[in-house]
C-alpha positions in Angstrom: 6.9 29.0 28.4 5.7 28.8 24.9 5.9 24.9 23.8 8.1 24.4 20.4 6.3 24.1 17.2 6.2 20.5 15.4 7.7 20.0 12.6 6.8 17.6 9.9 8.7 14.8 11.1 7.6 15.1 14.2 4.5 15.4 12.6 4.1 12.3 11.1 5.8 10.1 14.3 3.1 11.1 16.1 0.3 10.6 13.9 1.5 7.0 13.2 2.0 6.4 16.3 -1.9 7.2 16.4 -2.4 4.7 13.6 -0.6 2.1 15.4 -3.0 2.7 18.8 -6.4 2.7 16.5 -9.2 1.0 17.6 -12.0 2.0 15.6 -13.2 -1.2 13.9 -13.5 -2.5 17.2 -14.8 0.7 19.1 -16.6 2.4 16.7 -17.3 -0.1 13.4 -18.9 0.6 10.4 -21.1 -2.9 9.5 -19.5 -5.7 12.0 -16.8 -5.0 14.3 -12.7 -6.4 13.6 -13.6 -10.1 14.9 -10.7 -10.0 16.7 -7.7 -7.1 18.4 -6.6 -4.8 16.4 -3.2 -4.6 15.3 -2.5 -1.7 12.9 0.7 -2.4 10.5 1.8 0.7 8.7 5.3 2.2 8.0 5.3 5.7 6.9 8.0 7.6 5.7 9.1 11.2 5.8 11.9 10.4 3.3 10.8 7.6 0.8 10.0 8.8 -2.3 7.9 5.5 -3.1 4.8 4.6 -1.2 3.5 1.1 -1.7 0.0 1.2 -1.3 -1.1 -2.3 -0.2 -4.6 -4.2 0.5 -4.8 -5.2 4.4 -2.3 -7.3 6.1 -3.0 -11.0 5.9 -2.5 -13.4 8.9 1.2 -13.7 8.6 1.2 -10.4 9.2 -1.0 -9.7 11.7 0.9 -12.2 13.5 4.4 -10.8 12.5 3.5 -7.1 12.7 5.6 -6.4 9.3 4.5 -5.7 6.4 4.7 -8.1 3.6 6.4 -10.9 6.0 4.6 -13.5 3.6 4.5 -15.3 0.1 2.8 -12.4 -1.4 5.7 -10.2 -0.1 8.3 -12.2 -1.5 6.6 -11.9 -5.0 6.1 -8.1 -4.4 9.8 -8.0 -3.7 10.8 -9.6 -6.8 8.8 -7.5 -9.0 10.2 -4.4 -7.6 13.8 -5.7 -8.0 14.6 -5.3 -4.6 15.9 -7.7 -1.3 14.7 -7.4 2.3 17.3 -5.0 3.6 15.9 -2.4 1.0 12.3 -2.9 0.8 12.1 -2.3 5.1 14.3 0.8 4.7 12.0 3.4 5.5 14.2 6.1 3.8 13.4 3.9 0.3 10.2 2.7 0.9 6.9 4.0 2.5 4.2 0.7 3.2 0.6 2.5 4.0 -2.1 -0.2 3.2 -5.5 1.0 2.4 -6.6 -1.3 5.6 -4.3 -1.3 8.9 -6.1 -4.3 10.3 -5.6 -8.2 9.1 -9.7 -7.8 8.5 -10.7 -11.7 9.1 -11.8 -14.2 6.6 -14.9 -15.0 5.2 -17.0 -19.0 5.3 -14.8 -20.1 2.2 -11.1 -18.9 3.7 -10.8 -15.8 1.7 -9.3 -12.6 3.4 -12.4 -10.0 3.8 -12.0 -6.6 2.2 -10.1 -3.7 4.1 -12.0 -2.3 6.5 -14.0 1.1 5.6 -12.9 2.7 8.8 -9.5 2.8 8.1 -8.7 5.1 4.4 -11.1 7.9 5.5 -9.8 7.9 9.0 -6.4 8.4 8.7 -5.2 8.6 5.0 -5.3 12.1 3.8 -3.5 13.3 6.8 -0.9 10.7 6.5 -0.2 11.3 2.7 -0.5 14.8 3.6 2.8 14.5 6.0 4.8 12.5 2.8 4.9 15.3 0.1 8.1 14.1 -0.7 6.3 10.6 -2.4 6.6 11.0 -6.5 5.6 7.2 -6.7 3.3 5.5 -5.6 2.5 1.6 -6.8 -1.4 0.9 -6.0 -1.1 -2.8 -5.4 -5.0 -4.1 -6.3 -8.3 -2.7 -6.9 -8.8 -1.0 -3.1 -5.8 0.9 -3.7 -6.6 1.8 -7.2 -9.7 3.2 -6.3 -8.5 5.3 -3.6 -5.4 6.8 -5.4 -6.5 7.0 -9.3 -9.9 8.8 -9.1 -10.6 9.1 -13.1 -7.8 7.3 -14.6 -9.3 4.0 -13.3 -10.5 1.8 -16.1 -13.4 -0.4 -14.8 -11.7 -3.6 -14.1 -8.1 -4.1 -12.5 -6.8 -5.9 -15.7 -8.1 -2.8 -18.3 -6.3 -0.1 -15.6 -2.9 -2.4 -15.3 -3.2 -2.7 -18.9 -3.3 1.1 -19.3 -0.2 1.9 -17.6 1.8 3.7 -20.0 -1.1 5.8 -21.0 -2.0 6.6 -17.0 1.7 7.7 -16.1 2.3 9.9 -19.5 -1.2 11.7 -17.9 0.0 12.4 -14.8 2.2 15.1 -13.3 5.0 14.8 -10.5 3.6 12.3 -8.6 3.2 8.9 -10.0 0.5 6.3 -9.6 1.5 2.5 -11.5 -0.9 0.3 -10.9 -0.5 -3.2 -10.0 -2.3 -6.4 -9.3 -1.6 -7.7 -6.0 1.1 -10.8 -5.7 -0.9 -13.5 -4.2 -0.8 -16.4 -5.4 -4.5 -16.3 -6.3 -3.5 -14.1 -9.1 -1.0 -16.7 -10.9 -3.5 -17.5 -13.3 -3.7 -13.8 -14.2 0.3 -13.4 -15.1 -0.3 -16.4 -16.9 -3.2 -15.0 -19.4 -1.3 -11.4 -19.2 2.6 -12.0 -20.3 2.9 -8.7 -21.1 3.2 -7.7 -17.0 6.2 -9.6 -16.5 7.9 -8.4 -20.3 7.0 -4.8 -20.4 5.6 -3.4 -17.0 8.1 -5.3 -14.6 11.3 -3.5 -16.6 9.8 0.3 -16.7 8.9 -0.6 -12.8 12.2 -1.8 -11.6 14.3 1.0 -13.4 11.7 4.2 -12.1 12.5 2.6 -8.4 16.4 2.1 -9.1 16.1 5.6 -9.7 14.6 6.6 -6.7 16.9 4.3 -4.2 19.9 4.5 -5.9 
């Protein structure tokens, strides 16, 4: 008997569930292996038009297994205008982190980079399977790199700072980038007003748009 074709949706539940059963920091590392198990925290979408494309889970998360279930989350929430029953609706909002794995702190505290396996392992395929994302918010420098290719300026402030100029140059889908909401960036709302005055506004309207 001839097995049934996949279609997209299916598509994409099975390659996240992939995701969610990596091991390769572990198994096959690039540098050190993850210090400790693997636990991969993704929520793709085959319906959200907005993809929020994150650093690397912190420990709240790794212990939660939800995205943004800490401080940084809340702020993210509050600059995208939105409560907890919308931001975990997976028909509003896709969360794909350029890292799956909490990747361990360094000697002073500090969360370590995302880890290299992840992006080239499993990102084009995912974003692949969500053609229907016009928006995607690049939360940091990882993300920005990944997702902006020539549009990046060379520091995170000078690309933030060009974001009227990056999303008149673009075409259906949309990249915004943003700093990421940790606390460790208060100083840098503080020294850049203009984030919270002018970008926060055009932000929260393009996503009432897209949730209704």
């Amino acid at each position: 008997m001839r097995r049934a074709k996949t279609g997209p949706d299916e598509a994409l539940a099975l390659l996240t569930r992939k995701a969610r059963a990596c091991r390769l920091c572990v198994e096959n590392p690039i540098g050190k292996p993850l210090p400790h198990e693997p636990r991969p925290v993704l929520t793709p979408s085959s319906t959200a038009r907005i993809l929020i494309a994150g650093q690397a889970p912190g420990t709240k998360v790794h212990l939660s297994g939800v995205p943004f279930t800490d401080a940084s989350g809340d702020r993210l929430r509050i600059w995208l205008g939105v409560g907890c029953a919308e931001f975990y609706d997976s028909d509003k909002f896709a969360i794909l982190p350029m890292g799956f794995c909490f990747p361990g702190q360094d000697a002073k505290g500090s969360d370590l980079p995302p880890r290299r396996e992840c992006a080239p392992a499993w990102r084009h395929e995912l974003m692949a399977l969500m053609p229907q994302v016009d928006l995607i918010l690049a939360v940091g420098l990882y993300a920005q790199k990944w997702h902006m290719g020539p549009l990046r300026q060379p520091s995170l402030t000078e690309t933030v700072k060009d974001w009227r100029a990056i999303w008149q140059a673009q075409g259906r889908v949309k990249v915004l980038p943003m700093p990421h909401p940790s606390w460790r960036n208060l100083a840098w709302l503080k020294r850049n007003p203009w984030f919270e005055k002018e970008f926060l506004p055009f932000l929260q309207e393009e996503i009432r748009q897209r949730i209704g």
